[in-house]
Structure formats: structure tokens, C-alpha cells
C-alpha positions in Angstrom: 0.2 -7.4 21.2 -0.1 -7.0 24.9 3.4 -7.5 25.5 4.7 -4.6 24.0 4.7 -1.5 24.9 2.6 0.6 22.4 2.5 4.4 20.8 -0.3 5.9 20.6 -0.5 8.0 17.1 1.4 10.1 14.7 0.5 13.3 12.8 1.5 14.8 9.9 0.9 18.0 8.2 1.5 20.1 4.7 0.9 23.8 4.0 0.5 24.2 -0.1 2.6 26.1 -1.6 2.9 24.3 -4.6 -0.3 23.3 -6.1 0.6 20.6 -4.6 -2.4 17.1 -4.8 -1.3 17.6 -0.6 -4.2 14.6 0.2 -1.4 12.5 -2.1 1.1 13.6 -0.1 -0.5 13.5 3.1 -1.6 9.6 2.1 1.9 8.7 1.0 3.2 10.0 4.4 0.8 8.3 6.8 2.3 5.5 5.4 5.7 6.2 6.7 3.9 6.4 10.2 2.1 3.3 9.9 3.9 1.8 12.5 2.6 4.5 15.1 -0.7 3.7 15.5 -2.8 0.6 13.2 -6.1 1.2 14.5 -6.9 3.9 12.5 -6.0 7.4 10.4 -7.2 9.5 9.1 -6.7 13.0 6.7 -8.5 16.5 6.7 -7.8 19.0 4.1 -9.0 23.1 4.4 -9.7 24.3 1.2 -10.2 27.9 2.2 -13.6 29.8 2.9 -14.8 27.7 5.4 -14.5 24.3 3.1 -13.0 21.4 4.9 -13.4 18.0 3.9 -12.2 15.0 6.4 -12.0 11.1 5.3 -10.8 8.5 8.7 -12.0 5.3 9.9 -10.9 2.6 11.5 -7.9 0.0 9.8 -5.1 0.5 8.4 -3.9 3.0 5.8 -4.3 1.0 2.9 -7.9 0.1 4.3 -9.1 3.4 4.7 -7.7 5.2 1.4 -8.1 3.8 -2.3 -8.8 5.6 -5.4 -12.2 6.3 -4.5 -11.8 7.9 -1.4 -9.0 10.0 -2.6 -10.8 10.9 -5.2 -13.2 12.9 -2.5 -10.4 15.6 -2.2 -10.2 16.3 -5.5 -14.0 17.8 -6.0 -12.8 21.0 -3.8 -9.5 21.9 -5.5 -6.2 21.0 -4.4 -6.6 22.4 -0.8 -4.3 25.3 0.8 -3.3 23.1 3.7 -3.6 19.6 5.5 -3.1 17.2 8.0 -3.0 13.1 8.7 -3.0 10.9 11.4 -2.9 7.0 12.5 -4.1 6.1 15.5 -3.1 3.5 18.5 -5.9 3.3 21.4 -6.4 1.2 24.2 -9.3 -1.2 24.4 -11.8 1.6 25.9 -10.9 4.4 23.4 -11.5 2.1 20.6 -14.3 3.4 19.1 -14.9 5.4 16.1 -15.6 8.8 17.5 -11.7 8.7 18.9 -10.8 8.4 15.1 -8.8 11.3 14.2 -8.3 14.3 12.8 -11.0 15.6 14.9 -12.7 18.9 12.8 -14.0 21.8 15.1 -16.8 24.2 14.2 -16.7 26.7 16.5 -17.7 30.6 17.1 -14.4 31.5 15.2 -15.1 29.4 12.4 -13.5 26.1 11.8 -10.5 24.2 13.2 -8.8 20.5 12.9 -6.5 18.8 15.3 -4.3 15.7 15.0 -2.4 14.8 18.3 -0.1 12.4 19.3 0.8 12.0 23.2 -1.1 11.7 26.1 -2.1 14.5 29.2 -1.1 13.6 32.8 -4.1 16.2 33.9 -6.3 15.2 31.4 -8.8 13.5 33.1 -8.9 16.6 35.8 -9.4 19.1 33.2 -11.9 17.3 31.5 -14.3 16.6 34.6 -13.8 20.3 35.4 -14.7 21.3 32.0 -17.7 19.1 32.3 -18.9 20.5 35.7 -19.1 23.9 34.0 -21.7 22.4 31.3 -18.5 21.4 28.8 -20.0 18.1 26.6 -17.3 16.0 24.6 -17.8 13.6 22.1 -14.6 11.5 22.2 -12.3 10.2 24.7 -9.2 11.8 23.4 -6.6 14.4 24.8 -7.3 16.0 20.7 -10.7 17.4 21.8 -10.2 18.4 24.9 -6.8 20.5 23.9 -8.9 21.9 20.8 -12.0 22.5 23.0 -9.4 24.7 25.4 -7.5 26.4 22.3 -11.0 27.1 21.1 -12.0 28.9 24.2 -9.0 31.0 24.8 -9.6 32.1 20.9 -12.9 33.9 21.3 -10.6 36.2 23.8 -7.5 36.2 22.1 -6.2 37.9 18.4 -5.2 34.5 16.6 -5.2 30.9 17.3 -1.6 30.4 18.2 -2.2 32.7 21.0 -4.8 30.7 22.2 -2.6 28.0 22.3 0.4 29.8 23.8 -2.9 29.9 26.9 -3.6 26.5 26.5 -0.2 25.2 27.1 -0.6 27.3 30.0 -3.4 24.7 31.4 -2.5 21.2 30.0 0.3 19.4 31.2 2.3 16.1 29.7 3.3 14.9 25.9 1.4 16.6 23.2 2.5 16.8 19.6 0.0 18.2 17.3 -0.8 19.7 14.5 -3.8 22.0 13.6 -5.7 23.6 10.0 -6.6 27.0 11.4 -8.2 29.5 8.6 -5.2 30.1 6.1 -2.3 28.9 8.8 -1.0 24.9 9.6 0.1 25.6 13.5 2.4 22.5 15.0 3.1 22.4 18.4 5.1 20.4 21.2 4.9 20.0 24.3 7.7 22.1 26.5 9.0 18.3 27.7 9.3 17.1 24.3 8.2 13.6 24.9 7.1 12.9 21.8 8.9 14.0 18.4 7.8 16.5 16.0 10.0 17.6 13.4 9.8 20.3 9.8 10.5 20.1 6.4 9.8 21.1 2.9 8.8 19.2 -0.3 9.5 21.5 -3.2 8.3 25.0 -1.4 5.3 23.5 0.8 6.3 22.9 4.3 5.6 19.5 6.3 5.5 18.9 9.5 5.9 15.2 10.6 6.0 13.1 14.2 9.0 11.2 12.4 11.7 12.7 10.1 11.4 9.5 7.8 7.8 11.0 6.6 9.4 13.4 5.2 12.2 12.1 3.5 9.6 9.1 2.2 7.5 11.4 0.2 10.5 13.1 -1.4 10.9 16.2 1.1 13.9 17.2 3.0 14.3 17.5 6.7 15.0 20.5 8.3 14.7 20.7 11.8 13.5 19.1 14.6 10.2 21.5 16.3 12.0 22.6 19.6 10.2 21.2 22.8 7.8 24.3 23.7 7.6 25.6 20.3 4.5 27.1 18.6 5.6 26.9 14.7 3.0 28.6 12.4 3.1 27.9 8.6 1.6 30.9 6.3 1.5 31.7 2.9 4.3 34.2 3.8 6.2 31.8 5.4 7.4 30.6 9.0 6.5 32.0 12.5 7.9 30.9 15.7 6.7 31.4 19.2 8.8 29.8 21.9 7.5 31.3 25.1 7.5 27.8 26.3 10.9 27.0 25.5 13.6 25.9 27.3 12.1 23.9 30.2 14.2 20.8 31.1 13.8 18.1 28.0 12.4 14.6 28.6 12.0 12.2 25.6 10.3 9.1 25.7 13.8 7.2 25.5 11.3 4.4 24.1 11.3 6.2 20.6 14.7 5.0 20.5 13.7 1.5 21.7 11.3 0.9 20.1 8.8 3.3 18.6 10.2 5.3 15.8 11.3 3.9 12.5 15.2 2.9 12.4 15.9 5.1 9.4 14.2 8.5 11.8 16.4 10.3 13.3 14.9 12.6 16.6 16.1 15.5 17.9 19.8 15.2 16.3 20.2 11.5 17.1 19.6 8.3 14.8 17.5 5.6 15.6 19.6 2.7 14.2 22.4 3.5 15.4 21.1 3.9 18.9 19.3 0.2 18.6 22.7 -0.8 17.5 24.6 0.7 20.5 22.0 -0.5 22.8 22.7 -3.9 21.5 26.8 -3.7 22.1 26.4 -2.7 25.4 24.1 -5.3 26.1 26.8 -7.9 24.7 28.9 -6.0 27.2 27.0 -6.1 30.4 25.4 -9.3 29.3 27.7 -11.8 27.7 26.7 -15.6 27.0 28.2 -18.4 25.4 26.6 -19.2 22.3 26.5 -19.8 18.7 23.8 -17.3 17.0 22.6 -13.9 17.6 19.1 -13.4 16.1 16.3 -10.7 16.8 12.4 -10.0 17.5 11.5 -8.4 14.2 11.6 -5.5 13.7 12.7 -3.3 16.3 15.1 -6.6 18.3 16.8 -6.5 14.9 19.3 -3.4 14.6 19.8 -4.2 18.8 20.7 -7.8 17.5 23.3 -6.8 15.0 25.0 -4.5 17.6 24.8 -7.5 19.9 26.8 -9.6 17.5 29.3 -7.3 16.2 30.5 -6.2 19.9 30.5 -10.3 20.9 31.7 -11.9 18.0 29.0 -14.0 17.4 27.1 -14.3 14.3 24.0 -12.5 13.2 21.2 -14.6 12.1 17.4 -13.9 10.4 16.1 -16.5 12.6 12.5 -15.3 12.0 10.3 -14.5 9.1 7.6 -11.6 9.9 4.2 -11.8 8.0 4.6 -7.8 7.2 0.6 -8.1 5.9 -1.3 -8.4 9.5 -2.0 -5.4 11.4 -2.4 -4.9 14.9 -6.2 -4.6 13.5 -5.5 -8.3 13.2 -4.8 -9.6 16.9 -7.8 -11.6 18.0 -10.1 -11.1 21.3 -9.4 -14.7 22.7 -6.6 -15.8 24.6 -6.5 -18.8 21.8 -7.2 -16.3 19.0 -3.8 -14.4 20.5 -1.3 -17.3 20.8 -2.4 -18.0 17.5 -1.6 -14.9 16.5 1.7 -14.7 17.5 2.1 -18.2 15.2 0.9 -15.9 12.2 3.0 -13.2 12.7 5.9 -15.0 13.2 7.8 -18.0 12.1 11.3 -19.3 12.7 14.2 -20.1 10.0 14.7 -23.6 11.4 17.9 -23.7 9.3 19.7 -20.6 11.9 18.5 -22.3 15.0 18.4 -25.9 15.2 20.7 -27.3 17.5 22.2 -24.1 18.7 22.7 -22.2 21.5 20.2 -19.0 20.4 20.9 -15.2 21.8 17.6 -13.9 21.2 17.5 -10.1 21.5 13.8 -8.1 22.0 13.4 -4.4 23.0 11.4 -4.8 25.8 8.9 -7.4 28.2 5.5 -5.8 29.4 3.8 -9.5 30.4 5.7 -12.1 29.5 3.1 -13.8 27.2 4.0 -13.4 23.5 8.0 -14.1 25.0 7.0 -17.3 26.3 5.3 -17.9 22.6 8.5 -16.3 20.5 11.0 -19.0 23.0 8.0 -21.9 22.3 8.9 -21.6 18.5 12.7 -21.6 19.2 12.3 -24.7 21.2 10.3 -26.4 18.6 12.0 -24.9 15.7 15.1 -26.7 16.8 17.3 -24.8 19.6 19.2 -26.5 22.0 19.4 -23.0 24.5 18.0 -19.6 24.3 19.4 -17.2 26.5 17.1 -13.7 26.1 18.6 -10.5 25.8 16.8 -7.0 26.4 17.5 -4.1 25.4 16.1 -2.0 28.0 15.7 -1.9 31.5 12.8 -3.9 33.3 9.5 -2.2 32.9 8.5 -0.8 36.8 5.9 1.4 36.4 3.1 2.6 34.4 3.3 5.5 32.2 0.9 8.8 31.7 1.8 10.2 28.7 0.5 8.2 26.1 2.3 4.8 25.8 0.0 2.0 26.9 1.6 1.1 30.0 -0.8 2.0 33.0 -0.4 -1.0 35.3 2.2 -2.5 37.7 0.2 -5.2 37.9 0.4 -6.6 34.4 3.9 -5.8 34.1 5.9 -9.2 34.9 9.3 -7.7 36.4 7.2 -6.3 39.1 5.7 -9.6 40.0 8.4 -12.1 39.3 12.3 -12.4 40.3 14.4 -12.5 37.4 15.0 -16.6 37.8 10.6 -16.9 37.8 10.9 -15.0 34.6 13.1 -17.4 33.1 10.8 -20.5 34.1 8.0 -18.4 33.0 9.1 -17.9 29.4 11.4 -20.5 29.2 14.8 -19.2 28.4 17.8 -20.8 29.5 19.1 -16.9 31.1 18.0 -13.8 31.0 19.7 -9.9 31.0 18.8 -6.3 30.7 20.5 -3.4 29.8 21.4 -1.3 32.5 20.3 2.2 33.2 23.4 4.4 32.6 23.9 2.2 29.2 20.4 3.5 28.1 21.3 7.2 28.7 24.3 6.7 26.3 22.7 4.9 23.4 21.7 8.2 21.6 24.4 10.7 23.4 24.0 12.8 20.2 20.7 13.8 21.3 19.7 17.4 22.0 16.7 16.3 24.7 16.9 14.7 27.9 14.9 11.6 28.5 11.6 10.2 30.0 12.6 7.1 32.3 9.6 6.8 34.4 8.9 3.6 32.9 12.0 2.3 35.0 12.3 4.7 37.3 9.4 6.1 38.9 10.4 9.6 38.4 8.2 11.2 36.4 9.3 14.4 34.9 6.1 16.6 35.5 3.1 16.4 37.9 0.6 13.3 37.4 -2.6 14.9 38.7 -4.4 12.1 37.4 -2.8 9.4 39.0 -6.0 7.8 40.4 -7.7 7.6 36.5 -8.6 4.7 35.2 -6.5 1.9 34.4 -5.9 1.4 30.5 -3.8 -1.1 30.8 -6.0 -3.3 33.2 -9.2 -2.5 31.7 -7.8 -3.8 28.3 -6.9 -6.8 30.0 -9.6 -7.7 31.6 -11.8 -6.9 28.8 -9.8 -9.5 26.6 -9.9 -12.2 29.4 -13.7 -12.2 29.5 
């Protein structure tokens, strides 16, 4: 929905070591980091020899992969490495071609990337590329980073070299992995704004965007990929090159918002228990008198908890969440949208009616599906509801992958804090405050991204005259 903030992908990647059925595992995984991107996913497997085979479309993971199309990986063998994604997009990168993994066939032989993040200078890069004869096929930061890794190869002695170059170049959140002949590579960018992390299931390494792919398919976590790191995966094992290392850190503080799976835990700190800190301090800085705490599922419900243990009063499940409608689902229509919301989301009358409701949500982008959520409060029974966020007001757009690119969408630009209130219809309204949200996940070994509420972006924005994602989505749905 448009008033959320939203991720753009999340990749995954196995070298076999095992005889390992790796498109299983790689299938089981992507559906750990379903809640990265719903549009669509994808997996590419390298059987060795120049044999790759690639299955992606658009949907969900369970509408892309059955028995049948599984079945497709198992004509070439079991496959000496692989890699998954699922995919996020704005309106304008919607279309098929923007599917990922992308495959390469180049003078070097073949190559497949999976990325997750987005590249302040990527439109720059591109229209130079372009000027020098350069023809893409997709929209996405994937091909242009494989395009430039692909060039600096025909010069250099492997492909992680050519990468170490291509870092050289790009600049802003990338987190990929890529099937080179006989190697899985997975890199990060030297910021770290978007997690990457290594494990093993049995002997075969995995790399993962979230810790809780691993741990769902039965591996174990090792380590998080450092931000700068080049980790190749060989048959002889691991090899790290961290020329880019050690640059000051800045996660998307937003994983621990809102992006990443409660049960992940990124770069030494756990995502439930920051949601759950984030919600104390908010009962802290934002106390109300009233009779139930309940949250926005899912990612309002672990902020919700900690909001009710630090003020004392009661937790409630005051909604049910249909868990069987996609994004995929939302509809183009204003009408088709509000009744949406009604879809995905229905109050326990029983926890609200006649009571003075706490309702805690991660964040407010427009202001639309809040108004909705407060709508089925009021009718559902409840006497006040006093709105509760676990973040600081949204200021500023973002350029490195989340789908924020507009002030002028974004309602706490627009509004005062008392318009929001009429706007939605909550009895009050608080945020948490900015030196709260740098202590929800102190155990973290990265700094934080808080452009989104600060304005101070971390690394140059060449392209901060691009087009408007956020805007053009907008104004393509409002047609």
C-alpha cells in the first residue's frame, strides 16, 4: 500500500557442496524473504560448462514455483551453485524485463545477478553509458552494476576484481549476489544500507539478505557480510576481499522498523527486540490515558507489546490480517484501494468496543490507509484512538532503494501535527523521537541511514534531479 514505506528486493544464494537439490533450497528460502519484495522472484541455477537455467515471473513465490517448474532444474543435474530473488518495484519498473535474476552472456562467458538496494548515481551512470553506445534492457540498478562488472572483466584476471573496480564507480545501497563460472560472489555496499549476511546448510554455503533465510531452510548463521566486503564462495572454500572496508556504516534504520522479519537479526542486533524497545520508549515519550494497546499487523505488533509492557496497559489482537493477499493484490482505483485495506484487515470488535484504543504503526508515508485502519476502529466500536508511531515523521525522500522519492506525498511535510489528527481521525497523535531511534538496536555493529528524517544523506545523490518514483506511481494510480 502507498502508505508504507516499501523494500525493494531480497537475494539469496547457495554454493553446492553437498549434492544438494539447491533450486529446493533456494525455493524454500525465497520464502523466508517473501516479505521483501511481492511483485516478483525469481531463481537461476549454473550447472557448470556454460549451462544455466533461470525460472522468474511476476507474483508471488507460490505463484511462480510448483512442481512443474521445479521440476525444470532437475533435467540439468543438481547444479554447482545458485541464486533467488523477490522483487518490490515502483509503478514504472513494473514490468517483466525488471524481473530478476537478470542472466548475462557476455565475452567472458556467462554471469547472473540478483540485487537488492538502489544507486544514488544510477541514473548518471547509465545515461553516460548510453552516450557511449551502451543499450539496456531493464530499468534496474542489477544490469547496470553487472553491465559495469562485465566491462572491467574483459581487463581484469577474475570477476571479483572486476567488481572490487565497479564499486569503484557506483555509489549507494547494493547487496547482491552473482553465479560467476565455478564461484557464488556476494557483495555489499561499503555503507551497508542494506543487510547481507552468510551461512552454511550441511557443508554448502548460503548467502541471504536476512539471517531468518537461513535459519528457515535448516542452515546456521554465521556472520553478517561486512559493509565493503567482496565474499567469494569456491569449491575450496571462502575468499574475502575488503578493500572497501571500513568506510563509516549507515543502515537503513528502517530494517529495524519495519523491513526485516522480527525473528532476523542484522549486523549483531535483533529485530524484535528493537520493535519492542521502540515501542517502550514511545510509551515513554508518548504516554496516553487508555484502556488497550493494540498494533498494525505485522510490523506495529512487537512495537505494540513494548508499548504495553513499559505503560501498563494491556496488549490486545485488535486486528485479524488476511495473510493470503499479496501486495500483487492492491487494486489500481482509489475505490479498489480503500477496499483493499477492508480485505486485508479486520478488527476484533470484542478488544475495542467502547475503549480508549492506543494504536501503534511503524510509520505514515500519506496518511490514506491510517485514516482507513482509524475508520474500522471507529466503526468497530472505539470510543478514542490515540495513534502511536514508532518512528520519526517521514521528511524527505529516499535514493537508495525504499520507495520514498517525494516530499510531496509525504503528509508530515504538508500538514501540522493537529491537521494530521483531523485528517486520519485520531483522538492524538506522537512519534518517537530521534535519539530514541538510535538506541533501539544499540547492539548493532553499523551506524544508521536517517535521511528519511533528516535530510542528511550519508553519500553524494548525484541523481537528485531523476525522476520521481514516488510521484509518478501516484499519479499513475490517480488517473
Amino acid at each position: 500500500m502507498l502508505d508504507k514505506p516499501h523494500e525493494e528486493c531480497g537475494v539469496f544464494g547457495i554454493f553446492n557442496m553437498n549434492d544438494r537439490n539447491i533450486a529446493q533450497d533456494i525455493y524454500l528460502a525465497l520464502f523466508a524473504l517473501q516479505h521483501r519484495g511481492q511483485l516478483s522472484c525469481g531463481i537461476t541455477v549454473d550447472y557448470g560448462e556454460g549451462v544455466v537455467e533461470t525460472v522468474k515471473n511476476s507474483g508471488l513465490v507460490p505463484e511462480v514455483f510448483n512442481a512443474d517448474t521445479l521440476d525444470k532444474f532437475k533435467k540439468n543435474g543438481i547444479g554447482v551453485s545458485g541464486i533467488g530473488h523477490v522483487r518490490y518495484s515502483s509503478k514504472e519498473f513494473a514490468e517483466r524485463a525488471n524481473n530478476q535474476p537478470l542472466v548475462m552472456r557476455y565475452a567472458r562467458g556467462i554471469a547472473a545477478i540478483a540485487n537488492n538496494g538502489g544507486l544514488s548515481n544510477g541514473k548518471t551512470l547509465r545515461q553516460s553509458l548510453e552516450a557511449d553506445g551502451a543499450i539496456f534492457q531493464t530499468g534496474s540498478d542489477a544490469e547496470l552494476i553487472g553491465y559495469l562488472a562485465a566491462g572491467h572483466r574483459l581487463k581484469e584476471k577474475n570477476m571479483e576484481s572486476a567488481i572490487e573496480k565497479t564499486m569503484d564507480e557506483i555509489i549507494g545501497a547494493y547487496s547482491f549476489v552473482m553465479i560467476s563460472p565455478n564461484k557464488l560472489i556476494a557483495v555489499r555496499d561499503p555503507q551497508g544500507f542494506r543487510p547481507l549476511c552468510l551461512g552454511k546448510i550441511e557443508d554448502s554455503y548460503v548467502v541471504a539478505s536476512e539471517s531468518c533465510a537461513i535459519v528457515g531452510i535448516g542452515g546456521t548463521f554465521i556472520r553478517d557480510i561486512e559493509p565493503g566486503e567482496i565474499l567469494v564462495i569456491t569449491k575450496d572454500g571462502l575468499h574475502s576481499n575488503k578493500r572497501h572496508c571500513g568506510q563509516k556504516t549507515s543502515l537503513c534504520i528502517f530494517e529495524h522498523v519495519y523491513f526485516a522479519r522480527p525473528d532476523s537479526v542484522i549486523d549483531g542486533a535483533g529485530v524484535h527486540i528493537a520493535r519492542k524497545r521502540a515501542g517502550a520508549m514511545l510509551a515513554k515519550e508518548n504516554p496516553v490515558d487508555a484502556d488497550v494497546v493494540i498494533g498494525v499487523p505485522d510490523s506495529g505488533i512487537d512495537a505494540a507489546i513494548g508499548y504495553a509492557d513499559e505503560s501498563g496497559i494491556p496488549f490486545e489482537t485488535g486486528f485479524i490480517k488476511n495473510r493470503y493477499v499479496g501486495r500483487t493484490f492492491i487494486q489500481q482505483t482509489q475505490v479498489q484501494r480503500e477496499k483493499a485495506v477492508h480485505i486485508k484487515l479486520n478488527p476484533i470488535s470484542s478488544a475495542v468496543k467502547g475503549k480508549r484504543v492506543v494504536l501503534i504503526d511503524d510509520s505514515i508515508v500519506r496518511g490514506t490507509t491510517s485514516a482507513h485502519i482509524v475508520e474500522l476502529l471507529r466503526a468497530a466500536g472505539a470510543v478514542e484512538v490515540h495513534m502511536r508511531i514508532s518512528s520519526p515523521p517521514f521528511l524527505n525522500p529516499c535514493y537508495f532503494g525504499t520507495d520514498i522519492s517525494s516530499r510531496e506525498y509525504l503528509i508530515e511535510c504538508n500538514l501540522s501535527e493537529d491537521e494530521i489528527c483531523q485528517r486520519i481521525g485520531v483522538d492524538s497523535l506522537g512519534y518517537l523521537s530521534m535519539d530514541a531511534l538510535y538506541s533501539i538496536a544499540k547492539e548493532s555493529k553499523c551506524g544508521f541511514c536517517d535521511a528519511c528524517f533528516t535530510g542528511k544523506y550519508p553519500v553524494e545523490c548525484p541523481d537528485l534531479d531523476k525522476d520521481d518514483k514516488f510521484t509518478s506511481k501516484l499519479k499513475t494510480l490517480e488517473k
